[in-house]
N, C-alpha and C positions, 0 to 999 in steps of 0.2 A: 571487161572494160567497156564504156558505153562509148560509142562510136559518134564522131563528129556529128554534131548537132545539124537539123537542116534549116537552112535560112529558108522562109516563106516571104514573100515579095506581092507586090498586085504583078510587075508583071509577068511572074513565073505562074501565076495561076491563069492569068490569061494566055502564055504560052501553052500551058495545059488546057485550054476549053475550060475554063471554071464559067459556072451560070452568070451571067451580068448581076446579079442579085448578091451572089457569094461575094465577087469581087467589090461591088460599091460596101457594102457591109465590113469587110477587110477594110476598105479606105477610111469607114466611118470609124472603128476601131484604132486603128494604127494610121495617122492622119500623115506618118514619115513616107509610108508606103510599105515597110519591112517590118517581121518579129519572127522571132524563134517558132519556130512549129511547137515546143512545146507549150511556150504561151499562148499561143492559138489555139492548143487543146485542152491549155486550163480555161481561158473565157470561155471555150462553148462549153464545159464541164459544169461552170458555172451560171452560166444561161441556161443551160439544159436538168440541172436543180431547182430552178427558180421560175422556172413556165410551165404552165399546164399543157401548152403546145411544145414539145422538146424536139417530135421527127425533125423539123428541118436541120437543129444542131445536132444529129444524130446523123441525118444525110448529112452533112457540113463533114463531121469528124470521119465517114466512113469513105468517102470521096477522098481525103486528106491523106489518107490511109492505100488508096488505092494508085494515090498517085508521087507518093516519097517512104522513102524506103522507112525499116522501124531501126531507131538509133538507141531507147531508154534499154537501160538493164530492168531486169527484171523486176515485177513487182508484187513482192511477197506481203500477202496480209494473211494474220491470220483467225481474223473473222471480220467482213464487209458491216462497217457501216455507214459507207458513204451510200447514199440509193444512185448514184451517175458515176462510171469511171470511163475514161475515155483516156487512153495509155499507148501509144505508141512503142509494142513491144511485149514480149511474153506476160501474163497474169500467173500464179499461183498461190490460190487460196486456201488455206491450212483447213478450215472446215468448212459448214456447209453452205448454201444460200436458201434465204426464205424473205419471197414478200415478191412488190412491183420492184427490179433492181432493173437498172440498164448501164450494158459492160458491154464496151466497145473496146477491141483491142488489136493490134498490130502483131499478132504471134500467136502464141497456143496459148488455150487458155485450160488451165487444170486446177479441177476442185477434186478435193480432198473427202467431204461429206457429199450427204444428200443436195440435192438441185431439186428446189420447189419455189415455180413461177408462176405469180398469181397477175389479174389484172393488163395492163399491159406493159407486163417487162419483157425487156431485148437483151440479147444479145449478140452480140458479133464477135466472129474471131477468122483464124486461119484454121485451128485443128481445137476441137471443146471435148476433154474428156470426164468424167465422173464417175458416180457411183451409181446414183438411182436417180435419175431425171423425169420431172414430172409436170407439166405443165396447162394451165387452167386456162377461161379467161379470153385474151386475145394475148398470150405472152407468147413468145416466140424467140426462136433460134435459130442461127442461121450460122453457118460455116463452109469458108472453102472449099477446103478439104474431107475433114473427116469427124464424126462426134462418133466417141467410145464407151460406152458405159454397160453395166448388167440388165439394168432393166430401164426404160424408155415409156411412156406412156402421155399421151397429150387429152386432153378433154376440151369440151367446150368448144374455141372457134380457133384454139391453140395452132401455132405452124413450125412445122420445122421444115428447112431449106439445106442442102448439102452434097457434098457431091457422094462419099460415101457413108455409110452407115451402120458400126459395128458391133451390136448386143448379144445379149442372151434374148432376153423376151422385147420385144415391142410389142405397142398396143393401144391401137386411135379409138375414140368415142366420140360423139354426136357430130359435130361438122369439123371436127377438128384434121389436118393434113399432115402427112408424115413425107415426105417431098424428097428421093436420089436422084441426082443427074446420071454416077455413074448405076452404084452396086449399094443391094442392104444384104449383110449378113445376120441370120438370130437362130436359134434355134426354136422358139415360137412365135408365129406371127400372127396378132387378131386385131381385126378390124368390126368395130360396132356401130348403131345405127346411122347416119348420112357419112360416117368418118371415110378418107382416101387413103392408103399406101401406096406409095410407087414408086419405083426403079426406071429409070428409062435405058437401062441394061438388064441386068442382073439381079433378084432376090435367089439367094438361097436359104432353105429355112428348115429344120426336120418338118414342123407342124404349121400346116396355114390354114386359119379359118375365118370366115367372114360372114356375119349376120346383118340380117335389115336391108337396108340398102347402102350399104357401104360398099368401096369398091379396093379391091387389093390388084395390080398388077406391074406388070414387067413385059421387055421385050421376049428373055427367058424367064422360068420359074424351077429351080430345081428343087423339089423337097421328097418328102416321103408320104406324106399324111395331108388330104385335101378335106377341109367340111366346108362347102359353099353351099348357104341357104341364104341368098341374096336375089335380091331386083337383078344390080349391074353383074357381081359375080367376079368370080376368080381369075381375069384375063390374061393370055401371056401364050408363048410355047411351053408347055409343062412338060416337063420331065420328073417323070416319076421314077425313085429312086428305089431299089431293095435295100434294109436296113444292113445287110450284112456286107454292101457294098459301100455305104455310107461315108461320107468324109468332111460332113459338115465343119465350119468353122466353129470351134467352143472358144475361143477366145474370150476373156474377161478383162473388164480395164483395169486390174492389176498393170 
């Protein structure tokens, strides 16, 4: 059942610290002073379609998000072809994504197929799971929580942001960042020319290797298998593991 709609107001955003920018913008919008938050998230859905500049409606929607709770039911499609969704509330999408898309969302967000981000598409969520996520470009991901998939790999100036991180394989190339606050789990972990991984707790991984000058670290590092032929190098407390004692995480986003 979707739960009470939330009234947005100018002065509920200026009770909330919204930027003087955000606010006069709402006024020019909604000249009453009041509208449903979800109407607030279809105009900028729809500004954010219709400009070549969309961050600021994207800050706008993710700030909105951050500061009133998610009210919509769920929202099932089962192939995207909007390129902007911005939803207050869980996503799940029956197959895969491919192209510049930007999904901003208030809840978990779970695909069904492949994840391939090209250009600069975003997304946002609380918790992002998939299958094979792959991302080119300057597209990027970002999550509370946690993103779960099999295989993970960013290229190019790609970013991903999170708190934890839980694959089979991961795997950065040229300048692209692969970013935990807490913990990454994989059972492979490679990082290629300028690319970063890192944990600012915890990797665990059977296999971690790193070439060029890419840099892989953590505060801890538990794995089994180091190959560091790098500049910066494999940084962290390493603990090195015997295989017969091993307990790695195999988790897959089944």
């Amino acid at each position: 059942m979707q739960k009470k709609e939330n009234e947005v107001s100018s002065d509920a955003l200026a009770e909330r610290y919204a930027c003087n920018r955000g606010i006069e913008e709402f006024k020019r919008w909604y000249p009453n002073g009041h509208a449903p938050l979800t109407g607030v998230l279809r105009k900028l859905q729809e500004l954010a379609s219709t400009s070549a500049d969309y961050d600021e409606y994207v800050e706008y929607a993710k700030w909105l998000f951050d500061n009133f709770p998610p009210t919509q039911e769920t929202l099932v499609l089962n192939e995207l072809t909007e390129k902007v969704i911005f939803w207050n509330g869980d996503i799940d999408i029956k197959s895969g994504i491919d192209g510049d898309h930007i999904i901003i969302g208030n809840g978990d967000l779970n695909i069904a197929g492949g994840v391939k981000l090209t250009e600069c598409a975003r997304i946002w969520a609380k918790n992002v799971k998939g299958q094979n996520i792959t991302l080119y470009d300057c597209a990027g991901i970002w999550a509370e929580e946690t993103i779960k998939a099999i295989n993970i790999a960013a290229y190019d100036d790609a970013e991903i942001g999170v708190k934890t991180i839980d694959a089979v394989n991961i795997a950065a190339y040229g300048d692209a960042g692969i970013l935990a606050e807490e913990t990454i789990k994989a059972i492979n972990i490679a990082a290629y020319g300028d690319a970063r991984i890192s944990a600012e707790e915890t990797i665990d991984a059977v296999n971690i290797a790193a070439y060029d000058q890419s840099e892989i670290s953590a505060k801890k590092i538990n794995t089994q298998n180091i190959m560091d032929d790098t500049r910066w190098g494999i940084r962290g407390d390493i603990n090195l593991i015997r295989p017969s004692s091993n307990q790695q995480n195999t988790t897959t986003a089944s």
